[in-house]
C-alpha positions as CSV (number, residue, x, y, z in Angstrom):
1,X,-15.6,5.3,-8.9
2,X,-18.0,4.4,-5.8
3,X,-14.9,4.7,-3.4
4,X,-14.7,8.8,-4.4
5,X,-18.4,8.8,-4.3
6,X,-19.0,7.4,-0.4
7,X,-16.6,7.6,2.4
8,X,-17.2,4.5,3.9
9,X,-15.7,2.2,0.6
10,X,-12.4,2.1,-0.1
11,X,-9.9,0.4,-2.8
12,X,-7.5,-2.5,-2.0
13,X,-4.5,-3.4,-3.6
14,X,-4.2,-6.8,-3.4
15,X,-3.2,-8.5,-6.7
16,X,-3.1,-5.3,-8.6
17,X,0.1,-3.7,-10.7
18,X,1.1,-0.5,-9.8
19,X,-0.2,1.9,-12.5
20,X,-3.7,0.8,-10.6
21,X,-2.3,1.2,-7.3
22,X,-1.3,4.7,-8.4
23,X,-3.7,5.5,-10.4
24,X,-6.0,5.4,-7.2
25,X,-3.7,7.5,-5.2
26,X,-3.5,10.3,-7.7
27,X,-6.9,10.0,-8.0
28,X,-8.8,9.1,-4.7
29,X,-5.5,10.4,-2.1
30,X,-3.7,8.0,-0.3
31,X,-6.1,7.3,2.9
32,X,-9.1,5.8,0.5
33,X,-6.4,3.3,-0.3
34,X,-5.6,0.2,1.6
35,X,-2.4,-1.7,0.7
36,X,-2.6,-5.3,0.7
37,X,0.0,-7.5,-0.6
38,X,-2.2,-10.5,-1.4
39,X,0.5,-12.4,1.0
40,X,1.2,-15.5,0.7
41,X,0.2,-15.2,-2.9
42,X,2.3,-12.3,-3.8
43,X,5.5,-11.4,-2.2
44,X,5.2,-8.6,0.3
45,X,8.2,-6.9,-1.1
46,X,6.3,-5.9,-4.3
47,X,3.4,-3.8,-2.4
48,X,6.8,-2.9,-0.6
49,X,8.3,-0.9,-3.9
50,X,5.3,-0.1,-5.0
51,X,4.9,2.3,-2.1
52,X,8.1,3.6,-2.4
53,X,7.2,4.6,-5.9
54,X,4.0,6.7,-5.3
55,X,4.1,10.1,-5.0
56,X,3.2,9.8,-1.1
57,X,4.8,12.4,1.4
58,X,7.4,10.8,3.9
59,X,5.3,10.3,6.8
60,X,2.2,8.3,4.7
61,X,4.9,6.1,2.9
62,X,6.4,5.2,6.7
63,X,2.8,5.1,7.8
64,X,1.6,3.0,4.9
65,X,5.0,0.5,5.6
66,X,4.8,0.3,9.7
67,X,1.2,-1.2,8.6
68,X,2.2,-3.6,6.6
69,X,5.1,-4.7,8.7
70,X,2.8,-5.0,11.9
71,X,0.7,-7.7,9.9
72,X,3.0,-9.6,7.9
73,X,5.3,-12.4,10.0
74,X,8.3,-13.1,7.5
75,X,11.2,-11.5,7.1
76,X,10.0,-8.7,5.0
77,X,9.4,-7.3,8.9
78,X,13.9,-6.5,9.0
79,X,13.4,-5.0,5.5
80,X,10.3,-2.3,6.3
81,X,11.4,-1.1,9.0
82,X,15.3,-0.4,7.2
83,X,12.8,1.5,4.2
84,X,10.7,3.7,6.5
């Protein structure tokens, strides 16, 4: 992977399912991984669960919700911040 290889490219997850999205963690750590939700195409909520599945320490799962939540302007704003 080119991401492991150079530290200025990362992986997005945007559109993927979350074996990908896991797969990179396990793989790459969680800070060569940006989570997109692929919003308004995808609900936010998935990316959402799918963080709360990954084997991420407490403070990069509240870190990797409080960014989503700061860009996304529905209600899935109410429902981060109860999660993290």
């Amino acid at each position: 992977m080119l991401s492991g290889k150079y530290d200025n490219v990362y992986l997005e997850t945007s559109g993927n399912t979350y074996f990908f999205i896991d797969r990179a963690v396990k793989t790459l750590g969680p800070s060569k991984v940006i989570f997109g939700s692929d919003f308004p195409h995808e609900h936010p909520l998935v990316l959402v669960r799918s963080i709360e599945l990954l084997n991420l320490s407490p403070k990069e799962k509240k870190r990797k919700l409080k960014t989503i939540c700061k860009f996304c302007q529905t209600k899935i704003h109410v429902t981060c911040l109860k999660m993290a």
